[in-house]
C-alpha positions as CSV (number, residue, x, y, z in Angstrom):
1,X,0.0,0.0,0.0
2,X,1.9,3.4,-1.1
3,X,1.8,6.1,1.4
4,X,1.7,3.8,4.8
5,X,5.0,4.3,6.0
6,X,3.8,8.2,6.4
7,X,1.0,7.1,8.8
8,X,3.0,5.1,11.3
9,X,7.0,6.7,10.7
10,X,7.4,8.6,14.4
11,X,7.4,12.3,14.4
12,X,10.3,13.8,14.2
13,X,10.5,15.2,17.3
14,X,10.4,11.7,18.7
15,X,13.8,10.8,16.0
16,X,15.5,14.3,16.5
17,X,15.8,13.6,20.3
18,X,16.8,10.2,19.6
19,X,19.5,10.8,17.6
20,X,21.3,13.7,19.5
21,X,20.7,11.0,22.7
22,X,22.7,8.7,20.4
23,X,25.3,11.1,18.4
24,X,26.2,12.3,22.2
25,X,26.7,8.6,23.4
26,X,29.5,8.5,21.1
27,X,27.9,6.8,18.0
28,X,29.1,9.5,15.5
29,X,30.6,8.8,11.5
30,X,34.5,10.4,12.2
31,X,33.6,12.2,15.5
32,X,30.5,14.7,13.4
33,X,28.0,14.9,15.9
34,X,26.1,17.6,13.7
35,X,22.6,16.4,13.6
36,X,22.1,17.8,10.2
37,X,24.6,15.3,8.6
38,X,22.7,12.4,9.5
39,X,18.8,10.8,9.2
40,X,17.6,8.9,12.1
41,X,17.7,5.4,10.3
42,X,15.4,2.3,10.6
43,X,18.1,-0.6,10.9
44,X,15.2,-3.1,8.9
45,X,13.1,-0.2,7.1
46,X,9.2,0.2,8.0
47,X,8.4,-1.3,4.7
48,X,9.4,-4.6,5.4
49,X,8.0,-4.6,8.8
50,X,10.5,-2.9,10.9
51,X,9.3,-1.4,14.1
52,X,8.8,2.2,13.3
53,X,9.7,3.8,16.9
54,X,11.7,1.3,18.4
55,X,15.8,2.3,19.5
56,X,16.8,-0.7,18.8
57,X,15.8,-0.2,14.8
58,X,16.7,3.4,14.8
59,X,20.0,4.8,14.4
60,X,21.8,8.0,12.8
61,X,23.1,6.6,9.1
62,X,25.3,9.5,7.8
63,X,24.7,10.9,4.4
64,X,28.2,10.9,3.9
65,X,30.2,8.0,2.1
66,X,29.4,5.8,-0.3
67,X,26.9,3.7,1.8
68,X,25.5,6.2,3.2
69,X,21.5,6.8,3.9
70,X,20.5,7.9,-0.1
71,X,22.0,4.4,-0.8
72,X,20.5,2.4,1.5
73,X,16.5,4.0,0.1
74,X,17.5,2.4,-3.1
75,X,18.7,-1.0,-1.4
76,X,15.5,-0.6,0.9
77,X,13.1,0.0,-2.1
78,X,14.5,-3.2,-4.4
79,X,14.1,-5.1,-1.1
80,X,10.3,-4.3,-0.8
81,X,9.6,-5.0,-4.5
82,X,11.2,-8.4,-4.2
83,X,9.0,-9.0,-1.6
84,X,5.7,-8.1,-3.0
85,X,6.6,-9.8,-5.9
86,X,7.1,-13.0,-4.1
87,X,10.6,-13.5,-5.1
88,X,12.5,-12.7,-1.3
89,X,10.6,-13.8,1.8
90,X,9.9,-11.5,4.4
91,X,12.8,-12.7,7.0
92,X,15.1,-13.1,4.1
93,X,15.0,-9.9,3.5
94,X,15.4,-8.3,7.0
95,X,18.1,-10.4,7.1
96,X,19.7,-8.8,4.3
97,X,19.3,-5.4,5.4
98,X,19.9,-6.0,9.3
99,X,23.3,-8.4,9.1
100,X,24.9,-6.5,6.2
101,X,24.8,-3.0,5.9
């Protein structure tokens, strides 16, 4: 179903806090602790059932680098099509996403 990720993603209010809690904790990409350089980051994205508010599947991906959080939309996105289409099962795919990004 397009569009219901929007209804249940956690305000970001709720992920701001949550990732300056974490950036200050020490889990920073080369010691940047600007918020702005990061998204707060589904470990096992919301469209293939990852818990949308939970801290233990969110956590500050930099944009920065080569694997960084523009890349991983695109991995996220052919996961959830191969899905759908039948062609990945469910746990296969969180998995993927969780044991090797």
């Amino acid at each position: 179903m397009s569009g219901y990720t929007a209804t249940i993603r956690p305000p970001a209010s709720y992920t701001t806090g949550l990732k300056r809690q974490q950036l200050a904790s020490g889990y920073a990409y080369q010691g940047d602790t600007n918020t702005r350089d990061y998204e707060e980051y589904h470990l096992i994205s919301i469209e293939i059932g990852g818990s949308p508010d939970s801290p233990q599947n969110l956590w500050p991906e930099p944009y920065a680098g080569s694997d960084g959080a523009k890349t991983k939309d695109k991995v996220e996105n052919k996961l959830h099509d191969l899905v759908c289409s039948g062609q990945l099962s469910l746990a296969t795919a969180q998995d993927a996403i969780a044991t090797d990004w």
